[in-house]
N, C-alpha and C positions, 0 to 999 in steps of 0.2 A: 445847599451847604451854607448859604448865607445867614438863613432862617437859623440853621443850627449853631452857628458861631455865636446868634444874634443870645439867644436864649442862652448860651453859656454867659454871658458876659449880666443874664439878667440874677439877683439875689432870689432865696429862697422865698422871703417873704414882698418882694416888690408887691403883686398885684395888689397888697393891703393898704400901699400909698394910697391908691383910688378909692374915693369913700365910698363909692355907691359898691364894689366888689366887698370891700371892709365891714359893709350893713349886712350883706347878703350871708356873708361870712361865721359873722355873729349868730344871724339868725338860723343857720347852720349848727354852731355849736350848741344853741338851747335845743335845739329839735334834738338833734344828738344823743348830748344827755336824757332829755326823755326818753327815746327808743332804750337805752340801755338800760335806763332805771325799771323800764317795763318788763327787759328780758329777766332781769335777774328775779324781779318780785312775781314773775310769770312760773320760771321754772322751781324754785323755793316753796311757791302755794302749790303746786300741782304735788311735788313730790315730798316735799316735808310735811304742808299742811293739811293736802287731803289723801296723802297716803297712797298717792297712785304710781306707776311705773313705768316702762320703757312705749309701750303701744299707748299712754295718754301722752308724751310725750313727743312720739308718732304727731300724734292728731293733732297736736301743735302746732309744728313743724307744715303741717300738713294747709292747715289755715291762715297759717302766714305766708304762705310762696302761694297759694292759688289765687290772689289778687292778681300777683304782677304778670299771670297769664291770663285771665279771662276778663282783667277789668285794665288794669293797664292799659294795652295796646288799645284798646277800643276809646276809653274819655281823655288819653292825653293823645293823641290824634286831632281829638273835639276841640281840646280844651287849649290846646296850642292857639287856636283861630283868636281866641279871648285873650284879655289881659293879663299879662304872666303877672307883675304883680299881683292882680285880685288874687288868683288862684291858687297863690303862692299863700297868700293870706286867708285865704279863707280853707285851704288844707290846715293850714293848724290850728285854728279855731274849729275847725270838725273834729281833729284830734285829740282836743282836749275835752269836749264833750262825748268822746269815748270811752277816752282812759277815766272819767268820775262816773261814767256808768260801769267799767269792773272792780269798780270799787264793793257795789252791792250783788256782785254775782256769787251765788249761792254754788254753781253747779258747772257742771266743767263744758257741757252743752251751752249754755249762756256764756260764758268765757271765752270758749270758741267762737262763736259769735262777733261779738265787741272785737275781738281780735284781728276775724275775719273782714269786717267794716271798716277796721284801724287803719289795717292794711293797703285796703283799697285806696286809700285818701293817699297814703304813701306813695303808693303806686303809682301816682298823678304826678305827686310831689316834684318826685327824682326826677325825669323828666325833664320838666320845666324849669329846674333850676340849673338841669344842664346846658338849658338856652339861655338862662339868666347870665353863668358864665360867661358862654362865648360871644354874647353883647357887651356885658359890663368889663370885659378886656380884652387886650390886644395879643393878637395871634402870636406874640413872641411872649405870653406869660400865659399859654394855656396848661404848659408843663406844671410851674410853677403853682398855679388854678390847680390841678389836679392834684398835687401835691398836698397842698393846702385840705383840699376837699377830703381826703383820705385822712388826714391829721387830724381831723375833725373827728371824725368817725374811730378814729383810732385813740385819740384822746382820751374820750369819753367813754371806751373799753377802760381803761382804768380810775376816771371818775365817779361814771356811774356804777359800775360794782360798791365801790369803796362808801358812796354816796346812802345807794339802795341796802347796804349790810347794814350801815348805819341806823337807816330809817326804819328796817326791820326789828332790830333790836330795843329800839326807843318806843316807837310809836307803832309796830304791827305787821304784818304782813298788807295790809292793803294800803298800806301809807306811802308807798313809792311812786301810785298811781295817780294819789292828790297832785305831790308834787310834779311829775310829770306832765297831768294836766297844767300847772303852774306854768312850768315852761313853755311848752308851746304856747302857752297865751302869750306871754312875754315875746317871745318870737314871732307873733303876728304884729304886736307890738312898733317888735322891732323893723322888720319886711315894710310895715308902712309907710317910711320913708324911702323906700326905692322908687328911682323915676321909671315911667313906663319907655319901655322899646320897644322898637319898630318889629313889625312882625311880617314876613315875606306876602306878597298879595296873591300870591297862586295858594298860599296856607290858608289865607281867609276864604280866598274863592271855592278850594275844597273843600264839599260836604258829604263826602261818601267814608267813614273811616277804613273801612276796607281795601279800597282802591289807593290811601295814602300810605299805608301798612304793606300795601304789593309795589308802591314805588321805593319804600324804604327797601323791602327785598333787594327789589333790582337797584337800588345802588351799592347796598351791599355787593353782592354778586359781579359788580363793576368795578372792585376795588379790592384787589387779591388780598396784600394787607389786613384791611379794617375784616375780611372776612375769614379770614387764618386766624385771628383774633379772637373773634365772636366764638369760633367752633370752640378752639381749643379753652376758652373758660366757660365753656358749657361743658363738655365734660369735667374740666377743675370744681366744677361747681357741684357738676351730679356726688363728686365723690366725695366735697368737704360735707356735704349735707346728709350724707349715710350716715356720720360721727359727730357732726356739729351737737344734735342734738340730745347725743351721748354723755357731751361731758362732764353733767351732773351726776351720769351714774356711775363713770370713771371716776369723782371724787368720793361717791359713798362708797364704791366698793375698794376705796383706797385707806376707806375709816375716816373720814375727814368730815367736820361738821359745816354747818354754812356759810360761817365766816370763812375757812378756807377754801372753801369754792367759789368766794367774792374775790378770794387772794390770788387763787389761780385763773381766772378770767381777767382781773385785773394784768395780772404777770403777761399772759397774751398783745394785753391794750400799750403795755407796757413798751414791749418788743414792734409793735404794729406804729408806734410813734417814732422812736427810732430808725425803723425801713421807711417811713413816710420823709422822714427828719430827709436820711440818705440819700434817698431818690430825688429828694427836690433842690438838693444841694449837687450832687454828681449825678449831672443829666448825660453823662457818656451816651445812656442808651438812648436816647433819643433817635437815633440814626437808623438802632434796629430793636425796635421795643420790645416784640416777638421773643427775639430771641434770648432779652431777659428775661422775659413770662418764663420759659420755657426751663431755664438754669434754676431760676427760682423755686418752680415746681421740685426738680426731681429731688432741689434737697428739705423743700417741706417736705416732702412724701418719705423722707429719713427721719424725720422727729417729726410726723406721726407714728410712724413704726416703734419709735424708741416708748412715746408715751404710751401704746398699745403694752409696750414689754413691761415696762415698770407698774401698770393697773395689774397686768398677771400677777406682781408680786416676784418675778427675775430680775428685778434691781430694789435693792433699799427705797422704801416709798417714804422718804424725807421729804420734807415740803421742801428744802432748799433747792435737789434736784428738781421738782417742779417747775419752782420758778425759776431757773435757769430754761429749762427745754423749752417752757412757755412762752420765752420772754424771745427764744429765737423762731420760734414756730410764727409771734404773732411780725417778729421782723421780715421775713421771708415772703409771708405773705402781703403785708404791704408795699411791698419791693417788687412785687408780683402785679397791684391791684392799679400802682398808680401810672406805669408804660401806660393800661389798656385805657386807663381816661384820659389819657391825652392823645392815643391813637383815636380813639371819639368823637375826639372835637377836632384834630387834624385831618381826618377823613371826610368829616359832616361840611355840608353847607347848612347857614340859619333854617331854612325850607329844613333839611334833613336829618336835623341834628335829634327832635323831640321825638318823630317816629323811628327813626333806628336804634336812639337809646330804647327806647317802651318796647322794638323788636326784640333787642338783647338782653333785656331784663326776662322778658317773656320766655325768649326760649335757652335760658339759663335759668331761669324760676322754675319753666313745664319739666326739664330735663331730670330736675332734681325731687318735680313732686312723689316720684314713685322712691327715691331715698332713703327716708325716713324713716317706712314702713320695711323696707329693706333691713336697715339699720337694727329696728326695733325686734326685729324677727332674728335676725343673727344674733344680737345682743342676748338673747332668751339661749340659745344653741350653745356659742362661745364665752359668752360673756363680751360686755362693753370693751374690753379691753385685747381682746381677741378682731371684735371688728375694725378698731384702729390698726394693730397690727399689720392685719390685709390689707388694707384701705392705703395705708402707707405704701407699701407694698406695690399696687397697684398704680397711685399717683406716681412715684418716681419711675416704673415702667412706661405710662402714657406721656409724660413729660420727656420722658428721655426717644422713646419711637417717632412725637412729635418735631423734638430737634432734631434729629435725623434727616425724615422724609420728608415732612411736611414744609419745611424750608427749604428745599427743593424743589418741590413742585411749584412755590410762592415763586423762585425766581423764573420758571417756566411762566407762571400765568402773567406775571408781570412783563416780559416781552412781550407775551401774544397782545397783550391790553395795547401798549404801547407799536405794537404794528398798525395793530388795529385802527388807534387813535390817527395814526400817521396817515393810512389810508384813506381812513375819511376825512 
């Protein structure tokens, strides 16, 4: 209770006093911005400029999440043993010689590709800067750290659209990928100046990735919490990823050209800054993170449904309505995203912290590979807008079963743990 007093009395942006969290930070929001300026000039070339539809956008989808299961867990395991600086640094310098090779991809096979390699490098990324974190501050601003981390990510939902419509318009569809290589350079750049931290001696001593990936399990597994957690945005996850990578086709079948599909992704990043803003300001939940995820769900899973109705065409499809539903869909959800990072790093020790994150990315990535193609196959039956519907649908039912029971049983296994502990 201490802990949590301590953390109310800390401000939204304290951890930024600290310059080494303030560099890490920075170099955060350029990565950022790059990923976003990639999605948008990703999905624009695939479906405006080579004319293709709901199954290449599948295969997208498809090549971006199968890193953080089959490459993930395995080199940030490794890669933990080594300098989080270097790695930290030399991820976005590989990134940037990515993103200027889909500059000259001819072909949606080679794009995939580049994509799929992108990804990978990412995959290491996350990780290790969720260890850079929990070194570069102090366990009463991990909240506040997560908060921040999300604001990033959630920022740059409405920069990078706004940025990459632009860069479309002037200079081309492959022009967002220069810049973006741009930035991550600039961000390795910036990452240079962070001091190196210490890294646990049983992490260096281990060389099996396997067997550090079966210890991460079992501490999962020993921490009722942090693993009610994991489950339940593996499913959250399986089901925004049926429709995530829909929304391009919910905007053309709304009649809407590309600038408004920069406005409405924007509109989401928009809303995702604002729940970041909230959540790092009124850390109430702290106490029971859980059980924000879980509130938070069921009323996404309502404005998905509603945008599913108004793509049908059963509500006036005004952009003003848009960006209104978007601007709450992207609040909720990071209201939702930033509990689960700091139950993360409240859970993890240093040792634990780099294989449970690369666990959870893992099997929230695997969960959701088959999604996509899901998505892309209903999408063809119902229409894009039809899948959101359900999907909404769906998420406020699992969300709302999970309040229920699933916090139930969390306080059953939390006694047994804590008899347990007593025993021994």
């Amino acid at each position: 209770m201490e802990s949590v007093i301590k953390n109310k009395k800390q401000a939204f942006w304290s951890p930024l006093q600290r310059p080494q969290f303030r560099r890490l930070f920075v170099g955060q929001l350029l990565s950022d911005l790059a990923n976003w300026l990639d999605f948008v000039a990703l999905g624009t070339l695939i479906v405006y400029g080579w004319g293709q539809g709901s199954l290449a956008l599948a295969a997208l989808s498809v090549s971006m999440g199968l890193p953080w299961v089959i490459v993930g867990p395995l080199l940030s395991a490794r890669c933990s043993r080594f300098s989080g600086r270097r790695i930290l640094i030399l991820c976005d310098i590989l990134r940037a010689f990515l993103l200027l090779g889909l500059i000259w991809s001819e072909s949606l096979a080679i794009l995939l590709l580049f994509v799929f390699l992108k990804m990978s490098v990412s995959s290491v990324f996350d990780p290790i800067r969720q260890l850079a974190v929990k070194n570069l501050t102090e366990p009463d601003q991990w909240a506040q750290s997560s908060s921040l981390s999300q604001l990033s990510v959630n920022l740059m939902k409405i920069v990078g659209p706004m940025v990459g419509g632009g860069l479309l318009a002037l200079w081309g569809d492959r022009s967002p990928f220069l810049i973006g290589a741009c930035c991550y350079a600039v961000s390795a750049l910036v990452l240079f100046g962070l001091r190196e931290w210490s890294v646990p001696s049983e992490t260096k001593e281990e060389g099996n990735s396997k067997s550090v990936m079966r210890e991460a399990w079992r501490h999962v597994t020993q921490r009722p919490e942090l693993k009610a957690g994991i489950i339940y945005s593996t499913l959250l996850f399986f089901l925004v990823f049926v429709y995530d990578g829909l929304f391009v086709m919910v905007a053309k079948e709304a009649g809407m050209d590309k600038s408004q599909f920069g406005l409405i992704i924007g509109s989401v990043g928009i809303g995702s800054v604002l729940g970041a803003l909230a959540a790092g300001q009124w850390n109430g939940w702290q106490q029971h993170p859980l059980s924000r995820m879980t509130w938070s769900g069921m009323v996404t899973g309502v404005l998905v449904g509603v945008v599913g109705i108004g793509a049908l065409g059963w509500f006036p499809n005004e952009i003003g309505f848009w960006v209104i539903i978007c601007i709450l869909l992207g609040a909720c959800g990071a209201y939702s995203l930033v509990p689960f990072g700091y139950l993360l790093q409240k859970e993890t020790t240093d040792k634990t912290i780099v294989p449970v994150s690369a666990l959870s990315n893992a099997l929230q990535t695997g969960s959701m590979l088959i999604a996509p193609i899901l998505g892309a196959f209903a999408a063809e039956w119902i229409r894009a807008g039809g899948v959101f519907l359900i999907v909404g649908c769906l998420t406020s039912l699992i969300a709302g079963m999970y309040r229920l029971r699933v916090q139930r049983t969390l306080e059953k296994e939390r006694i047994l743990v804590s008899s347990t502990d007593e025993c021994l």
